[in-house]
N, C-alpha and C positions, 0 to 999 in steps of 0.2 A: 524444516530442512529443505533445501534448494541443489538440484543439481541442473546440470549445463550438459548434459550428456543423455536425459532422459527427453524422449519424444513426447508433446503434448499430445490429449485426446480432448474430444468433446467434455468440457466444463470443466479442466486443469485451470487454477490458477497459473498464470506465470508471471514474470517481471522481469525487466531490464535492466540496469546500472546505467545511471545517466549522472554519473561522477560523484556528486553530494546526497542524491537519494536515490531511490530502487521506484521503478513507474510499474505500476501492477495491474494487471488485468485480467479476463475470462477468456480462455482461448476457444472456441467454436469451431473452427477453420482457420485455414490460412488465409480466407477471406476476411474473417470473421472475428474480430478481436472486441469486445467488451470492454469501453474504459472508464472512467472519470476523469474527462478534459475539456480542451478546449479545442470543438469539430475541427477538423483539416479547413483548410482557408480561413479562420477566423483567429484573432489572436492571440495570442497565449495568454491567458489572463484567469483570475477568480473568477469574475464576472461573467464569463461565458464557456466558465467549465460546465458540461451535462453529461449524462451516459451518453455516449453515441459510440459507431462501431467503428473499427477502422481497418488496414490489412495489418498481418503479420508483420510486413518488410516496414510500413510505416510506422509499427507499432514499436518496432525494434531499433530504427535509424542509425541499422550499421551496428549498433550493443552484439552483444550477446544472452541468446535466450535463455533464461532459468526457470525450470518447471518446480513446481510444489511439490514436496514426496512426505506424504503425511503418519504421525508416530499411529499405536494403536489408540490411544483418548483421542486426537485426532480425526481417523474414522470412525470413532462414534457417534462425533457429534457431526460429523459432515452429509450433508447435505449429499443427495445421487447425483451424479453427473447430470440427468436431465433436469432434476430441479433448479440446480445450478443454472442452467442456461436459461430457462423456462423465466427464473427470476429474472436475471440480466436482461431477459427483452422487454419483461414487464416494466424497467424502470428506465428504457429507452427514451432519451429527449427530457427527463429530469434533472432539475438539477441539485436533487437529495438535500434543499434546502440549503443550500449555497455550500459551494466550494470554500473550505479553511482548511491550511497546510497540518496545525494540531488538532483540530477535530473531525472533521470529514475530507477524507482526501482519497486517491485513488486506492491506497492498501484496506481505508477501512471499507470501500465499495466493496472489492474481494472477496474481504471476510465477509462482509455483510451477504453475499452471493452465498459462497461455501457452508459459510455456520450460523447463518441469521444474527450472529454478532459484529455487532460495528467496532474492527478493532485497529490499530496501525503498530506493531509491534518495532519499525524503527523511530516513531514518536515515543510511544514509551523505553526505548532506550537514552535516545536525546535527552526526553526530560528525567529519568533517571541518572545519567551522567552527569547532567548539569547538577540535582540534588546533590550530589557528591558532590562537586566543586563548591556548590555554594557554603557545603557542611565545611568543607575544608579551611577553605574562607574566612568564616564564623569562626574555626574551631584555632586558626591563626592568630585571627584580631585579641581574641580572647589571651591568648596566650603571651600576644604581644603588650597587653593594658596590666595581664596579671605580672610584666619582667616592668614595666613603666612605675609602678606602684609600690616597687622597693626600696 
């Protein structure tokens, strides 16, 4: 769960809305923001996404902030705020084995921070949505070859 009204602290996940997907990262400071991108001055790209740090205001470009607010499974498995950060600097200047939008991408760096699990829960929405469309699909043609067959 995500709220817009809660203040980040040392090792909160947060993230953005940047229209089509949510930009997620390790908040530190308001200096100090933990991503998986592509450095300030360098282009936006796979190819030159790495951990690197950036500020708040940059981080956020005008969005609005959403801090993580986690269930009780949640805090079990999560990670202390220090190790959180502790990890985030350990993998400083990596680039987690290259930047990919469905397998490694800014949300699962996050979780990967928080819960030692590399996860992106709005890729498995997508690709869960699209299963449905595709079953739908399928479950169409089929319906339409079994009225052709009459």
């Amino acid at each position: 769960m995500w709220s817009n009204t809660k203040k980040p602290e040392m090792g909160s996940q947060i993230r953005v809305n940047r229209g089509l997907y949510y930009h997620h990262g390790i908040y530190e400071s308001d200096d100090v923001i933990y991503q998986f991108a592509s450095p300030v001055g360098s282009e936006v790209s796979p190819e030159t996404a790495i951990i690197c740090t950036t500020s708040l205001d940059n981080f956020l470009k005008g969005g609005e902030l959403e801090v993580r607010e986690y269930n009780e499974e949640e805090l079990n498995k999560k990670r202390s705020n220090e190790e959180i950060i502790e990890f985030a600097k350990s993998k400083l200047g990596s680039n987690m084995g290259g930047y990919n939008i469905i397998s490694n991408n800014c949300e699962h760096f996050s979780n990967l921070c928080a819960f030692n699990e590399s996860k992106s829960n709005q890729v498995d929405d997508i690709l869960s949505l699209l299963g449905g469309l595709f079953r739908w699909v399928r479950l169409k043609l089929n319906q339409l070859r079994f009225i052709s067959q009459k």
